[in-house]
C-alpha positions as a printed Julia matrix, in Angstrom:
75×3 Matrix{Float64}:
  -3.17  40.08  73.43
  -6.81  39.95  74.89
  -9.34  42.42  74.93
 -11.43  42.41  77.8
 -15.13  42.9   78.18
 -15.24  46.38  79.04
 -13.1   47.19  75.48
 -15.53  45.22  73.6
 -18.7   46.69  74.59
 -17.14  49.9   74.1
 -16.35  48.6   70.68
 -19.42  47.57  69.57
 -21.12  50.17  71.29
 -19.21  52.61  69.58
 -19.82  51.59  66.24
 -23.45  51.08  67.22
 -23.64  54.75  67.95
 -21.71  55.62  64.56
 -24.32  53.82  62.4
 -27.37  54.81  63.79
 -26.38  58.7   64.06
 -25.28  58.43  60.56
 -28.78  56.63  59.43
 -31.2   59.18  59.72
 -33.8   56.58  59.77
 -33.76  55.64  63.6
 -35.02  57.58  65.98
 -33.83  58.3   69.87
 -36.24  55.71  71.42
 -35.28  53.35  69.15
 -31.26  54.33  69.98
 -31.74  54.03  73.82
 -34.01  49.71  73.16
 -31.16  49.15  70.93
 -28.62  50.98  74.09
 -30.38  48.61  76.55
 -30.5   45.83  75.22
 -26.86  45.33  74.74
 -26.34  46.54  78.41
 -28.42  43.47  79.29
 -27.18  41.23  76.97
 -23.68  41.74  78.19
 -25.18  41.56  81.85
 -26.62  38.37  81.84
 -24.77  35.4   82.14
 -25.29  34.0   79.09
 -24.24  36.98  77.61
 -20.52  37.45  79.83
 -19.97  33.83  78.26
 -20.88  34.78  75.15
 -18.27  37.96  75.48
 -15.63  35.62  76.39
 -15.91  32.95  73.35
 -15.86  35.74  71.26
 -12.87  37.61  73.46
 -10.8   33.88  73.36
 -11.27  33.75  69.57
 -10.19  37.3   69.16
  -7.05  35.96  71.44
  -6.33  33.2   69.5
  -6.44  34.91  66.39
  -3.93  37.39  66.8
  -1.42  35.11  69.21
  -1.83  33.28  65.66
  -1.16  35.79  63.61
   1.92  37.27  65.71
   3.11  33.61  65.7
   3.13  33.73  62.13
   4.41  36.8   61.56
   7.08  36.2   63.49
   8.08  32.79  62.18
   8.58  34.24  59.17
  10.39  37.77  60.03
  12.64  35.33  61.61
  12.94  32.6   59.17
């Protein structure tokens, strides 16, 4: 299983969005640096190869984990 780029900006995005409605300490502006920033982050490419180290270890991880799992459903 991978997740692609687009499902992990909308991940972290998400959660981003979760936290700082919930803290009633930040304010829009700060919302929409925080909003752009990641948007150019992820834009960049340095940031794309970032995405996909992190998207390859997420791979790896649960091909890992199913291999497990299944080795010893199996066993």
């Amino acid at each position: 299983m991978t997740i692609t780029t687009n499902a992990m900006f909308l991940l972290a995005a998400v959660g981003l969005g979760i936290w700082m409605k919930r803290d009633n300490s930040f304010r829009g502006r700060e919302f929409l640096a925080v909003s752009l920033f990641w948007i150019l982050l992820v834009a960049t490419p340095w940031g794309a190869q970032a995405v996909n180290s992190v998207q390859e270890a997420f791979g790896s991880a649960t091909q890992t984990a199913s291999d497990t799992v299944n080795s010893v459903s199996g066993g």
